[in-house]
VEXDREN-2710 file (C-alpha; in Angstrom, 1 decimal):
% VEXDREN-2710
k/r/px/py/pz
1/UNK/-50.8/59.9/14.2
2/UNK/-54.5/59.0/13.8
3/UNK/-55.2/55.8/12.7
4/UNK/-59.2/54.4/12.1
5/UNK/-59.6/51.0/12.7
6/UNK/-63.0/49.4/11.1
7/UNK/-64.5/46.0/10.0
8/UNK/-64.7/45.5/6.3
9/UNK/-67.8/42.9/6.1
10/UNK/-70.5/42.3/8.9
11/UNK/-69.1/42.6/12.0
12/UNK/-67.1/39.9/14.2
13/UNK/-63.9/40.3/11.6
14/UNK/-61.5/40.2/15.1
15/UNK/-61.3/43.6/15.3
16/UNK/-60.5/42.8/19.5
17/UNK/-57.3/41.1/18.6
18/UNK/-55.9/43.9/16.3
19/UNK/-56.8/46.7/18.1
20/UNK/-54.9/45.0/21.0
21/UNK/-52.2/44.1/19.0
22/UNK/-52.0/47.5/17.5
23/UNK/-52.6/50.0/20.9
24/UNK/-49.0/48.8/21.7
25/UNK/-48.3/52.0/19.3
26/UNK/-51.0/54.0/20.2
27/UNK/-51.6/56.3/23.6
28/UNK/-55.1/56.5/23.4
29/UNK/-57.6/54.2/22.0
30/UNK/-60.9/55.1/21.6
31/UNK/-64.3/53.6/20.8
32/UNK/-66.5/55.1/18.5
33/UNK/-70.4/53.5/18.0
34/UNK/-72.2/51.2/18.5
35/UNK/-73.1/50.1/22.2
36/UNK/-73.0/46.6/24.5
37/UNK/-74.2/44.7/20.6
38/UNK/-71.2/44.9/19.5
39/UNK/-68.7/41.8/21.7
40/UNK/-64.9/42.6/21.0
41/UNK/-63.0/39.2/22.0
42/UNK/-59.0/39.6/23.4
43/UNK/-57.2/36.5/24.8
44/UNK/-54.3/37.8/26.6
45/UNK/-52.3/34.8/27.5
46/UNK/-54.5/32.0/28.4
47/UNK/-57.6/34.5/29.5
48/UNK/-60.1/35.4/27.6
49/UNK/-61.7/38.8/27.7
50/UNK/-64.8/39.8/26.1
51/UNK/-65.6/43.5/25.9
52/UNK/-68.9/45.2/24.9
53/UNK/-68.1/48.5/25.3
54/UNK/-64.8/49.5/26.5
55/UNK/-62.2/49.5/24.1
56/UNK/-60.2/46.9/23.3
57/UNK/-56.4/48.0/24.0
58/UNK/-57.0/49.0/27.1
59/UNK/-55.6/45.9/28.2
60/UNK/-52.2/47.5/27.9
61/UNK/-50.4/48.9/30.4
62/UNK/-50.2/53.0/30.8
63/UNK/-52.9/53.0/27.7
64/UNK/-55.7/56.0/27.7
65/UNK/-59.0/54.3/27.2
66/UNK/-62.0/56.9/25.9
67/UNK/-65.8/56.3/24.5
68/UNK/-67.0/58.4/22.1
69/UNK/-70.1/60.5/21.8
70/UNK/-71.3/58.5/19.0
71/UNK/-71.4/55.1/21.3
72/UNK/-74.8/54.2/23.4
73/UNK/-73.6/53.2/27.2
74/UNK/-75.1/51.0/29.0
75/UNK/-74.0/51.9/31.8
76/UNK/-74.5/48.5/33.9
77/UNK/-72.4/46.4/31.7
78/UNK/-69.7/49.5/31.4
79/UNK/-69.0/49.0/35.1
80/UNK/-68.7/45.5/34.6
81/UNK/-66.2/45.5/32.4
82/UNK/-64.4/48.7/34.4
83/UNK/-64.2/46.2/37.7
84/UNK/-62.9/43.3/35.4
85/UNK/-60.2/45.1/34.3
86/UNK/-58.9/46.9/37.5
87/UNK/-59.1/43.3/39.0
88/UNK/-57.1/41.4/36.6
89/UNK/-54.9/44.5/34.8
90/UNK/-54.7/47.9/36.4
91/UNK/-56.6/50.8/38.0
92/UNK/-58.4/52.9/35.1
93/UNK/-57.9/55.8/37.7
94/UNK/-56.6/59.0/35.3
95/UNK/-56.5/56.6/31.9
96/UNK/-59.9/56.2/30.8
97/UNK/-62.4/58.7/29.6
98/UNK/-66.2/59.1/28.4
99/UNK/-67.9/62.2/26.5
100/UNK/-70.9/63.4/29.0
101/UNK/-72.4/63.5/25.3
102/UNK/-72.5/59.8/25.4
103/UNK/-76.6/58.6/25.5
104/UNK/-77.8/56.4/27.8
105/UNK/-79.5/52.6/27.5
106/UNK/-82.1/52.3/30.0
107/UNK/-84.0/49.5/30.8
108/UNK/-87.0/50.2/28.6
109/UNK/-85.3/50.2/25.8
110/UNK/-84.3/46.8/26.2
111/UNK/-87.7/45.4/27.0
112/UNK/-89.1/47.6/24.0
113/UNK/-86.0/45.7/21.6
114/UNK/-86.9/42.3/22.9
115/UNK/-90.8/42.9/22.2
116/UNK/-89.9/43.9/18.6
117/UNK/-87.8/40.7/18.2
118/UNK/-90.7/38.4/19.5
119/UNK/-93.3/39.9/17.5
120/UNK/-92.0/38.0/14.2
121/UNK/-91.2/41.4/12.6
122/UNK/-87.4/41.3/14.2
123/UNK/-84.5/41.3/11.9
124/UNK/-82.1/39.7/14.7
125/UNK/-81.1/42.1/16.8
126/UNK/-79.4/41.7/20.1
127/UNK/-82.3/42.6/22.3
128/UNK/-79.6/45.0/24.3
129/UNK/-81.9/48.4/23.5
130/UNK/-79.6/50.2/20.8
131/UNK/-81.7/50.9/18.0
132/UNK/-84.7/52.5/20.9
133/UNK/-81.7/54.1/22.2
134/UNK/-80.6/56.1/18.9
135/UNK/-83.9/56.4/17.9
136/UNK/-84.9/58.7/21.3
137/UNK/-81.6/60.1/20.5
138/UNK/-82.6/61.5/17.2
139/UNK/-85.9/62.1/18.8
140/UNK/-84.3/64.4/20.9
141/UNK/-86.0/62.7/23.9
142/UNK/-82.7/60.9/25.1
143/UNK/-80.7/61.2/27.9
144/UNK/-77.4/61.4/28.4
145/UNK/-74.2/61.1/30.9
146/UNK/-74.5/64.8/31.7
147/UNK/-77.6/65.0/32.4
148/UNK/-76.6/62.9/35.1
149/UNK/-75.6/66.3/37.0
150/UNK/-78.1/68.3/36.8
151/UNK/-80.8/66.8/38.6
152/UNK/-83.5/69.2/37.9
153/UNK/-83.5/68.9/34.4
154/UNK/-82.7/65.3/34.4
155/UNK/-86.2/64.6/36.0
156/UNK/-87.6/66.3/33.3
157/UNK/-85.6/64.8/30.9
158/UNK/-87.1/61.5/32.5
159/UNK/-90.6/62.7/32.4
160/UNK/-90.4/63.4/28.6
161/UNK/-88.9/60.2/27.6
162/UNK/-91.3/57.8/29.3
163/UNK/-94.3/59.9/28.5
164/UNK/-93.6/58.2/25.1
165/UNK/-91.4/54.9/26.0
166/UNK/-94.2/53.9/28.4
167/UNK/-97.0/54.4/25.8
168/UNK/-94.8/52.1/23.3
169/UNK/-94.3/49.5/26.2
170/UNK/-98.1/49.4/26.3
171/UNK/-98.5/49.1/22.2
172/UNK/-96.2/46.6/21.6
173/UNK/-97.8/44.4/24.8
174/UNK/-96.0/45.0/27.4
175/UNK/-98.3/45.6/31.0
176/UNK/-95.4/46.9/32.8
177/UNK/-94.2/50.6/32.6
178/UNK/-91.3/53.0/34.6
179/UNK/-91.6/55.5/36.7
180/UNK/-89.8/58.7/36.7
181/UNK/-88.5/57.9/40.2
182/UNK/-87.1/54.4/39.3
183/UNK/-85.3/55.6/36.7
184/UNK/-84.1/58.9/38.3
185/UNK/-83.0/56.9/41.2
186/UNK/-81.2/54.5/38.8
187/UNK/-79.1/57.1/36.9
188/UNK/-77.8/58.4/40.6
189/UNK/-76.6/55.5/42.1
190/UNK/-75.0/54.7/38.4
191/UNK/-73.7/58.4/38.9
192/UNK/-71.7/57.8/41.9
193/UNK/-70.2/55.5/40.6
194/UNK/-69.3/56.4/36.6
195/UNK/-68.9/60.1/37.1
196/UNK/-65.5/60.3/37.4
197/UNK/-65.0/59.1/34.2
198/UNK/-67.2/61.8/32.2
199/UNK/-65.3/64.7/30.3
200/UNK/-65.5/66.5/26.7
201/UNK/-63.9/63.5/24.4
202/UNK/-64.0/66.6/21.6
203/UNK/-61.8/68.5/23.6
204/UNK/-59.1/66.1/24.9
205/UNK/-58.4/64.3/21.8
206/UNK/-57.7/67.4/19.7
207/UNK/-55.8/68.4/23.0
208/UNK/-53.9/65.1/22.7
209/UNK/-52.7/65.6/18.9
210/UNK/-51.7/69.3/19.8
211/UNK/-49.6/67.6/22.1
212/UNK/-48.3/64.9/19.6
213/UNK/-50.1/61.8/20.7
214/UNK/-50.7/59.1/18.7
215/UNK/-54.5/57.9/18.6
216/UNK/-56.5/54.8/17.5
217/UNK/-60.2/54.5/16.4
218/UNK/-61.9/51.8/17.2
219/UNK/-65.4/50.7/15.3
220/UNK/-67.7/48.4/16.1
221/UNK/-69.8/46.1/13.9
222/UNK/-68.9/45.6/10.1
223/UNK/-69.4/48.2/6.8
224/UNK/-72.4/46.4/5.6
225/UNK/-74.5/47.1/9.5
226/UNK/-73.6/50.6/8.7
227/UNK/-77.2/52.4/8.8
228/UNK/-76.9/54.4/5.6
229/UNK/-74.5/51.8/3.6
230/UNK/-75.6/48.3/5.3
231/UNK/-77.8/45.7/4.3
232/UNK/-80.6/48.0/5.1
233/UNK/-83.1/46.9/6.9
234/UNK/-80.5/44.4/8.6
235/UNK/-78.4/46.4/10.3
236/UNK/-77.2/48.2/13.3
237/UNK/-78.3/52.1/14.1
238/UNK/-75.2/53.9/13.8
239/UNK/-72.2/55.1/11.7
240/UNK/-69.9/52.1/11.5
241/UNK/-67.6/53.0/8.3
242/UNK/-64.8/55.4/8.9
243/UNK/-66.7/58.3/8.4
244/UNK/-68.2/57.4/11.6
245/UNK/-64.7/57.6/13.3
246/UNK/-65.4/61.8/13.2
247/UNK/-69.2/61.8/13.9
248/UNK/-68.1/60.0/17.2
249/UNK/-65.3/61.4/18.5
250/UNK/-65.5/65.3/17.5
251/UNK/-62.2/64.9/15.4
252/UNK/-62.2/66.8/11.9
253/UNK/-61.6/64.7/8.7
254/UNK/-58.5/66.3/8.0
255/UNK/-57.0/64.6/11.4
256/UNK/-57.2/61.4/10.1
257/UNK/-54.0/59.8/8.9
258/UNK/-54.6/56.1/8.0
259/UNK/-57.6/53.9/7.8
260/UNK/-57.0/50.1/8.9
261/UNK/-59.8/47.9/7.1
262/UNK/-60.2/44.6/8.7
263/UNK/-61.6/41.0/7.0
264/UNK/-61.1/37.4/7.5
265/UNK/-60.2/35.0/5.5
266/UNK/-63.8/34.2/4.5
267/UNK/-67.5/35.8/5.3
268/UNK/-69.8/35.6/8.1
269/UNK/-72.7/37.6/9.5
270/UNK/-74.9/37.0/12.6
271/UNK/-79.0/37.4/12.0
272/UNK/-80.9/37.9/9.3
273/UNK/-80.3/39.3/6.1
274/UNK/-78.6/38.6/2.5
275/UNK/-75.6/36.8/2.2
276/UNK/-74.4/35.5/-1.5
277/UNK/-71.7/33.5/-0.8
278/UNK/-73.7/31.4/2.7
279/UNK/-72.9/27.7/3.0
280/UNK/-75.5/26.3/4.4
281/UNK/-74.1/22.7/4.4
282/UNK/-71.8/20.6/6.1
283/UNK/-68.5/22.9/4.8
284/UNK/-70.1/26.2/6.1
285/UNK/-70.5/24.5/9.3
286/UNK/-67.4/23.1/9.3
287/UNK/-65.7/26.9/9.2
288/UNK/-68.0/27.6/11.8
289/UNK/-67.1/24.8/14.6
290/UNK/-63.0/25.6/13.6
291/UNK/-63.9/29.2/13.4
292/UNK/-65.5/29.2/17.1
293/UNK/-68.3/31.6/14.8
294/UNK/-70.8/32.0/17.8
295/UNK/-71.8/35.4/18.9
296/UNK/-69.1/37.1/21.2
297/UNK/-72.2/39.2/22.8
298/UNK/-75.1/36.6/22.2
299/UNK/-73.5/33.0/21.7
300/UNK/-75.6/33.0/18.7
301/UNK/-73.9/30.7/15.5
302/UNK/-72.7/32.7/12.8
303/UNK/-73.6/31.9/9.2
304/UNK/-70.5/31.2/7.5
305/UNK/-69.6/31.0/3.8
306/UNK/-66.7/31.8/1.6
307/UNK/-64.7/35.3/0.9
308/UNK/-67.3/37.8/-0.9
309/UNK/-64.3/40.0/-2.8
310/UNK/-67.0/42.2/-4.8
311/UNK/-68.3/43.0/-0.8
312/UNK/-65.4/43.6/0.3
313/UNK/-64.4/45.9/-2.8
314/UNK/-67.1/48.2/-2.4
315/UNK/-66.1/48.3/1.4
316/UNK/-62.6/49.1/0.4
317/UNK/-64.3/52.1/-1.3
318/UNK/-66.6/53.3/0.9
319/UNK/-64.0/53.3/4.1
320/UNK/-60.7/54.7/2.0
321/UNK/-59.0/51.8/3.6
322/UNK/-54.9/52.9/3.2
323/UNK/-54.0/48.7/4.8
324/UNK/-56.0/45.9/5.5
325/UNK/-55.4/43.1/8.0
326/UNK/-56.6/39.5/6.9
327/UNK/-58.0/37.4/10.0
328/UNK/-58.5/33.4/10.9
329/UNK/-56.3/32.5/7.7
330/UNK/-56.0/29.4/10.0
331/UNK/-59.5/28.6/10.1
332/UNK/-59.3/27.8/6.2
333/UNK/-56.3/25.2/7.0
334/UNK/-56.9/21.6/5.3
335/UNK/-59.1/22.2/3.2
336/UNK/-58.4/20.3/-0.5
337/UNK/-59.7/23.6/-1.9
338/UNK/-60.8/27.6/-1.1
339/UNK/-62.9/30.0/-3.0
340/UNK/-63.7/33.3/-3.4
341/UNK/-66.4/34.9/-5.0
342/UNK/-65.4/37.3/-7.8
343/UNK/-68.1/38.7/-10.0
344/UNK/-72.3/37.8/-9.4
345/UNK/-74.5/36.7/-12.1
346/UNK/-77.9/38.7/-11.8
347/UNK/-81.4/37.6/-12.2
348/UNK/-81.0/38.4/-16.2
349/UNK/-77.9/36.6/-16.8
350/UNK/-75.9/39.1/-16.7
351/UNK/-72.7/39.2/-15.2
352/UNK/-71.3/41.8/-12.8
353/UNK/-67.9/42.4/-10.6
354/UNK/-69.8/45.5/-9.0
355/UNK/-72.4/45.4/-5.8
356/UNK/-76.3/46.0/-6.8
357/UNK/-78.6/47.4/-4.9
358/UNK/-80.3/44.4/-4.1
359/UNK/-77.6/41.3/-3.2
360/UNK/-81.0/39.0/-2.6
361/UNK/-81.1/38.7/-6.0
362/UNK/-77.1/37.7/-6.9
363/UNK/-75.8/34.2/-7.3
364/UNK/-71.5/34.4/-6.7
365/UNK/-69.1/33.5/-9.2
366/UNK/-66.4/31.7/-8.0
367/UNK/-62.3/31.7/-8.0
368/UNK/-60.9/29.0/-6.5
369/UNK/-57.7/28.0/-4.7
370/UNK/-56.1/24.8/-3.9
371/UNK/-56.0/24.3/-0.1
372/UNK/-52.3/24.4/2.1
373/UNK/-51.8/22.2/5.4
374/UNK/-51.6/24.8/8.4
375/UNK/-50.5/28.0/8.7
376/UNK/-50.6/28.0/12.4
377/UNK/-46.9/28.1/13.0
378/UNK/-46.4/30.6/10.6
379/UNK/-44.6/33.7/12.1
380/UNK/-43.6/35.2/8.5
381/UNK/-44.4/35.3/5.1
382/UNK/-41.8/33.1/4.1
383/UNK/-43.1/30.3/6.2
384/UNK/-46.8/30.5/5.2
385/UNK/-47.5/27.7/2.5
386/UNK/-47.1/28.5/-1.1
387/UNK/-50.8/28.2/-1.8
388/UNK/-51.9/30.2/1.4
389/UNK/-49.5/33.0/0.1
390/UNK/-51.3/33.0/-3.5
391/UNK/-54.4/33.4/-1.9
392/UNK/-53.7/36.3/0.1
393/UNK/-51.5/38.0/-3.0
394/UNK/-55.0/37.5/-5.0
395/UNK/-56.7/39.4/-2.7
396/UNK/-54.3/42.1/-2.6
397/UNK/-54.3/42.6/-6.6
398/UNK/-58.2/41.9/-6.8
399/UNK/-58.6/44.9/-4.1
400/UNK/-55.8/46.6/-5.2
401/UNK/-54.8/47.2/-1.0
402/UNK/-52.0/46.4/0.7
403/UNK/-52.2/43.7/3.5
404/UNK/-50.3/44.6/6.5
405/UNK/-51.3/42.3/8.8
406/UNK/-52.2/38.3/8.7
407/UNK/-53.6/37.1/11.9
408/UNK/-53.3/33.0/12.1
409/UNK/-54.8/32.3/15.8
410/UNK/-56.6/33.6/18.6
411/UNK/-53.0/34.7/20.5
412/UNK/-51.4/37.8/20.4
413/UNK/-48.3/36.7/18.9
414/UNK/-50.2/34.5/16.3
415/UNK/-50.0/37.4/13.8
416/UNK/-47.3/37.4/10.5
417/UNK/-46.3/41.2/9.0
418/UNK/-47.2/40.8/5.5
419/UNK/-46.0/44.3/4.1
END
């Protein structure tokens, strides 16, 4: 069994808490884009963990952890979160795995990010390097983990990437430049350490389903920072819809048995960029205070607004989802009333229940709900409120997809089977 696990808006949907919940199944659980701008939140009794780049349900006992080829490591932060978990779970000796394929985030990308945001022609990233990262990586100018051991060629490779990175340090302002010798002796000592973790993720995976294991792909970011499908320019630099499951892992299409699209319970995004259904008054920040909506990787406050279902729609499409998982139900607890937007009304007039090209130029048109008391306590569907129930069965016809999963707090257990 393969399953895809992916975010159906813009990122920050909880995918941390489902993947964990969901690896109890699994035997391997494997992240496949993005890099450390992605912040994947599990609490695990009362401790938090926040991971950037390992995945998520590796938390569980006897689970295989792997990254992908299509992530960007940074390797500093990876052995970070490596030492966390060895100190409070278990050794990740013989259970965790990363393609040599994987590229490396260096230091100059970083400084070359952070310039770019400063200049005032940012679109909010997260100043952690990843779009310099994939761009040297389509430049073919990258480096990557197995270059790590061959050192003759990774000199060169050094040479050749900060023949240009140094010359962009210097355009966009910045006086200080690398040396091929600071770097080189960088990767080595990063080597020693991360080595015995590097293997063909290709290779082993298809291994592991020859052998009948069951495997879980984790995404990173939301459908709409996906680079070809997003809210382009505002997005990330990778493949974060489904499709992106097989460009980073080596699997084939065909191995793919179930797509797991998650949302919650209403729309947020982080940064710049369109958003039709924003409150940008005292409700929107009221979500966003009961919501904890700040930044898992940054700390910076989410916008907040209500549930876009012509979004999500078009996200249902684009990813195949097979079941979706509704999160933070409980966030929308109390209120007198709960909307979701429906169709837009374009520019014109006009009225559509399709996504445009251009979502600057929508204004939402709203269904609304009456409001239920809490569904914190809720452990089934029969003991969710009447009217929380309607709203989720609206969803489910309006999308015409199954929810599996209903996730009504930050615990483990705090999650109802809906189907």
């Amino acid at each position: 069994m393969v399953t895809v696990v992916v975010g159906l808006q813009w990122g920050d949907e909880g995918k941390g808490k489902i993947v964990d919940y969901l690896a109890e199944k699994y035997d391997i659980i494997v992240r496949f884009q993005g890099g450390t701008n992605a912040g994947h939140t599990v609490l695990v009794g009362n401790e938090e963990f926040i991971f950037h780049l390992v995945p998520s349900g590796i938390l569980r006992e006897n689970k295989i952890g792997a990254i992908g080829a299509g992530v960007v490591l940074d390797i500093d932060t990876l052995l970070k979160e490596i030492k966390l978990i060895e100190e409070k779970s278990s050794s990740l000796e013989n259970r965790f795995i990363i393609d040599g394929r994987t590229h490396i985030t260096l230091p100059f990308h970083k400084d070359e990010d952070a310039l770019q945001e400063t200049s005032g022609k940012g679109i909010g990233t997260t100043k952690r390097g990843i779009g310099p990262t994939y761009r040297d990586k389509y430049w073919r100018i990258g480096i990557r983990l197995f270059d790590l051991f061959d050192e003759e060629k990774l000199r060169e490779s050094i040479e050749k990437s900060l023949t240009f990175n140094n010359y962009l340090l210097q355009i966009l302002g910045e006086n200080k430049t690398y040396s091929v010798d600071e770097i080189f002796k960088m990767l080595m000592n990063w080597r020693d350490e991360i080595g015995k973790f590097v293997g063909d993720i290709a290779l082993f995976l298809n291994d592991e389903i020859n052998a009948g294991k069951n495997i879980l792909l984790e995404g990173a970011q939301g459908t709409f920072l996906d680079i070809n499908f997003g809210t382009y320019p505002y997005v990330t630099s990778s493949h974060t819809i489904s499709g992106g499951a097989t460009i980073g892992t080596g699997l084939p299409p065909s191995a793919i048995d179930e797509i797991i699209g998650i949302s919650k319970a209403y729309t947020t995004r982080v940064g710049k960029g369109p958003f039709p259904t924003e409150l940008e008054n005292q409700l929107g920040d009221h979500i966003r205070e009961r919501g904890g909506e700040y930044g898992a990787t940054t700390g910076r406050p989410r916008r907040c607004g209500w549930l876009d279902l012509v979004l999500l729609k078009y996200s249902v499409m684009l990813n195949g989802i097979d079941n979706l998982v509704i999160t933070k139900l409980d966030v929308l607890d109390g209120l007198d009333e709960v909307k979701v937007a429906t169709q837009y009304e374009l520019m014109d007039g006009s009225i559509v229940d399709h996504l445009p090209y251009n979502l600057d130029m929508v204004k939402p048109v709203y269904t609304s709900f009456e409001g239920w008391r809490s569904t914190k306590s809720a452990r089934s569907i029969e003991e969710l409120p009447a009217n929380a129930r309607k709203y989720l069965d609206f969803i489910e016809e309006y999308l015409e997809v199954n929810i599996s999963l209903v996730s009504v707090g930050k615990e483990r257990n705090e999650i109802i089977e809906y189907h």
